[in-house]
C-alpha positions in Angstrom: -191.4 28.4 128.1 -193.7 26.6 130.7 -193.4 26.5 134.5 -191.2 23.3 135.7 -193.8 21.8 137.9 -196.3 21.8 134.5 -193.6 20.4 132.8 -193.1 17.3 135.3 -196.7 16.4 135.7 -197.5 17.1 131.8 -194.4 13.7 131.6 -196.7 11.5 133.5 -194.7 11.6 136.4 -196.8 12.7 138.8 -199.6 15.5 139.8 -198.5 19.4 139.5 -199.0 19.7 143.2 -196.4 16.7 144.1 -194.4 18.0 141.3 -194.3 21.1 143.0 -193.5 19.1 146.6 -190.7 17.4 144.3 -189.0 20.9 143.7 -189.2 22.0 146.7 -187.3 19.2 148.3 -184.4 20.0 145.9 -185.1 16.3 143.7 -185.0 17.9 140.9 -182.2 19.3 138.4 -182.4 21.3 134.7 -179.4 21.0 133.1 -177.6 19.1 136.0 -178.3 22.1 138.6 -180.6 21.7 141.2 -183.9 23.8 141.6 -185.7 24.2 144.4 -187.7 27.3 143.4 -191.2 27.2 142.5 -192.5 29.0 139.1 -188.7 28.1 137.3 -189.3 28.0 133.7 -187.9 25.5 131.3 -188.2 25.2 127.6 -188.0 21.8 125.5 -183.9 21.9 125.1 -183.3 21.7 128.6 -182.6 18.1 130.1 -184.5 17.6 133.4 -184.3 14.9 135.7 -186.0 13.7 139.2 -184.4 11.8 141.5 -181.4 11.3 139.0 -183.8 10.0 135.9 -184.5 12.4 133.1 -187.6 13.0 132.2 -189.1 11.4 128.5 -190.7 13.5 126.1 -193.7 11.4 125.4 -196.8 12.0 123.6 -199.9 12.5 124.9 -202.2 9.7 124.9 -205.5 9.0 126.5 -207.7 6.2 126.6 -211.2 4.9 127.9 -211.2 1.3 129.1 -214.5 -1.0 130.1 -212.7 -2.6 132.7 -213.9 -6.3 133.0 -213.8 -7.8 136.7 -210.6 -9.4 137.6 -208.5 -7.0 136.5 -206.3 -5.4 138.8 -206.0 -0.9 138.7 -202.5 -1.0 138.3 -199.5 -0.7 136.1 -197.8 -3.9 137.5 -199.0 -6.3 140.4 -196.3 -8.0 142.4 -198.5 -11.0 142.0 -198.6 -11.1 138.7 -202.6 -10.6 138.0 -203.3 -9.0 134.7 -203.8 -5.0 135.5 -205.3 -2.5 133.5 -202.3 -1.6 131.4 -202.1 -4.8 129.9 -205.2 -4.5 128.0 -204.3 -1.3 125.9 -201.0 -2.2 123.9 -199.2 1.1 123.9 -195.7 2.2 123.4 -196.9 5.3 126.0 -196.2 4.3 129.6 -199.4 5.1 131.0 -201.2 4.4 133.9 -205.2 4.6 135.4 -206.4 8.2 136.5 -208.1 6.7 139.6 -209.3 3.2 140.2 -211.4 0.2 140.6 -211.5 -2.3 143.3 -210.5 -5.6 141.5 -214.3 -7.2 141.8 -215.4 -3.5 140.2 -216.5 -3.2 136.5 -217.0 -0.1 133.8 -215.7 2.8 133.2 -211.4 3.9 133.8 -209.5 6.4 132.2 -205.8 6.2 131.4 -203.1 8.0 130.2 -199.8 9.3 130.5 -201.0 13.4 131.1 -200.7 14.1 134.8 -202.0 17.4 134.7 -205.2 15.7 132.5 -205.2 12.9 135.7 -205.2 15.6 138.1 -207.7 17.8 136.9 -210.3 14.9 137.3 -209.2 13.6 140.5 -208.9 16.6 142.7 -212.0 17.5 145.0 -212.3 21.1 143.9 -213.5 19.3 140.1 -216.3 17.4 141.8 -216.3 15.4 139.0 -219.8 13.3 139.3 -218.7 9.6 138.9 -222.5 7.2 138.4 -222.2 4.0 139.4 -224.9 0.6 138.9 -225.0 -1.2 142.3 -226.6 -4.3 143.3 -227.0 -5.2 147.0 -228.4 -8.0 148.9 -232.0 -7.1 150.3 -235.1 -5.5 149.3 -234.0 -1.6 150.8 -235.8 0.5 152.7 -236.9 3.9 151.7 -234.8 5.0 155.2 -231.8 3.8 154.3 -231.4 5.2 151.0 -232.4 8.7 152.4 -230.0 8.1 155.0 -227.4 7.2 152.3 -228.7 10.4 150.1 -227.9 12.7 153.2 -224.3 11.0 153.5 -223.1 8.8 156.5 -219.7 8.3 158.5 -217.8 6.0 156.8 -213.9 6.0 158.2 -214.6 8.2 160.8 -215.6 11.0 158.3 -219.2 11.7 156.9 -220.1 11.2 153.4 -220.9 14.5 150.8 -224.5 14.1 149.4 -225.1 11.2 146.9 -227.8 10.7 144.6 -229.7 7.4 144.6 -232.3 6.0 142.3 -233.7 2.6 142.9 -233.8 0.8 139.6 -235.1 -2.9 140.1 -236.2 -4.6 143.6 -236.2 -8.3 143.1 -238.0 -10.2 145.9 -237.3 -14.0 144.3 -233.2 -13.2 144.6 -233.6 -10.7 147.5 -232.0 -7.7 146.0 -232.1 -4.6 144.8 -230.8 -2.8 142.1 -230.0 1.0 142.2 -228.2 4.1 140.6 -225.6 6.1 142.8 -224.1 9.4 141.6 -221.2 10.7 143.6 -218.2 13.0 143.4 -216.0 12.0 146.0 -213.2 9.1 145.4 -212.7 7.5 148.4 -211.3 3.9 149.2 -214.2 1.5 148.4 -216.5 4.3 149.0 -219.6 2.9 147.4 -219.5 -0.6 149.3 -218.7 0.8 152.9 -221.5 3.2 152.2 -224.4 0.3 151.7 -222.3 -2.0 154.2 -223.0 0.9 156.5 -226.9 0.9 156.3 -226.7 -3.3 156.1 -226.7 -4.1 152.8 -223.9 -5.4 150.9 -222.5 -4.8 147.5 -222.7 -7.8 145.6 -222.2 -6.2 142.3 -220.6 -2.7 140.9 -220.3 -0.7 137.9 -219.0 2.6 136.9 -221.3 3.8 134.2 -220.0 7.3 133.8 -217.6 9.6 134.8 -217.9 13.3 133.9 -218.1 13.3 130.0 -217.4 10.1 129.7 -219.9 6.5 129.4 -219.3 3.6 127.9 -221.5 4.2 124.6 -220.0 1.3 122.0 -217.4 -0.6 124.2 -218.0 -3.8 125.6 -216.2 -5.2 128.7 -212.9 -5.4 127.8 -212.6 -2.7 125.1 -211.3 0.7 125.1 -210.5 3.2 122.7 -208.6 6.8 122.3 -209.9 10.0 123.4 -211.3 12.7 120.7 -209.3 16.2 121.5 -212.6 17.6 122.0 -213.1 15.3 124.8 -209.6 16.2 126.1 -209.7 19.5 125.8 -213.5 19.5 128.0 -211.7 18.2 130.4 -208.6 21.0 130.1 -211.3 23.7 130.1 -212.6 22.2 133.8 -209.5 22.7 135.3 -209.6 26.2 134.2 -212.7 27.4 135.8 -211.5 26.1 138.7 
């Protein structure tokens, strides 16, 4: 028997902590019968359902993508761009633990696990994402200190980063640099170099945790190994 709210986000429905909220505001049923207590255990015969759909047994899957700019971090797009999804032809419903802005290349994960999705993006993992950014301008030794020691960006200051400065090239004026970070917010990485007067003219994620992008061009993904999976299980466990 497992906990309900495990259950739910282990169906790729959502987080275990909105899974939980879920519960709580009585849009959940086992069996037909509404629960609204936390820690309710289920077991595999029981027929659950939120908001009046039942939930699909599905099996785990999780996949690395290189994701080539253009491409939108979505399942669907009401404008009909290509997203994410489209490029790994699965039978799984999954969808992208995270994202990247549409302009934004390298590495995403996907899958259908929400407790594996969770685990990564919550700020208590401090997972170290390291991204590849060019910007217009030769920088300044100041700025990137300034960007090391974190900066207010929406009214909220930046944790610490780590920069390297890769490549300065004085006939394109720009420079080229290496940015580790653990924090995910909204186009984090460009307001950050917008803020000290540089803009981002190109970005890549190169890693994320675990995980680079060793052997896939842009474009191509491929499946998790369970040792890979279960790394990241044993993160959320020493939390």
């Amino acid at each position: 028997m497992e906990r309900l709210q495990k259950v739910i986000a282990n169906a790729g429905v959502t987080s275990r902590r909105k899974a939980e909220d879920l519960i709580k505001e009585g849009r959940v049923t086992v069996n037909s019968i509404k629960v609204t207590e936390l820690g309710t255990k289920v077991t595999n015969k029981d027929i659950i359902k939120v908001d009046g759909k039942e939930l699909l047994k599905e099996n785990k899957v999780y996949y690395i993508l290189n994701k080539p700019r253009g491409i939108i971090t979505s399942v669907t797009d009401d404008k009909k761009r290509k997203t994410v999804v489209d490029l790994i032809p699965c039978k799984e419903r999954i969808y992208p633990v995270g994202r990247l802005d549409y302009d934004t290349t390298g590495i995403l994960l996907l899958t259908n696990d929400g407790e594996f999705a969770n685990i990564l993006m919550h700020p208590s993992s401090e997972v170290e994402k390291v991204y590849i950014v060019k910007v217009k301008g030769i920088i300044k030794g100041d700025s990137i200190n300034t960007l090391k020691n974190g900066i207010i960006i929406d009214g909220k200051k930046t944790e610490k980063a780590k920069i390297k400065l890769r490549k300065i090239d004085y006939k394109t004026n720009t420079s080229m640099l290496m940015v580790t970070i653990h924090e995910g917010r909204n186009h984090q990485i460009k307001k950050m170099f917008e803020n000290v007067g540089y803009p981002v003219l190109k970005l890549r994620r190169e890693r994320e945790f675990i995980f680079d992008l060793k052997g896939l061009k842009s474009g191509e993904y491929r499946p998790l190994t369970p040792k890979e999976v279960a790394i990241v299980y044993s993160l959320g466990k020493n939390k």
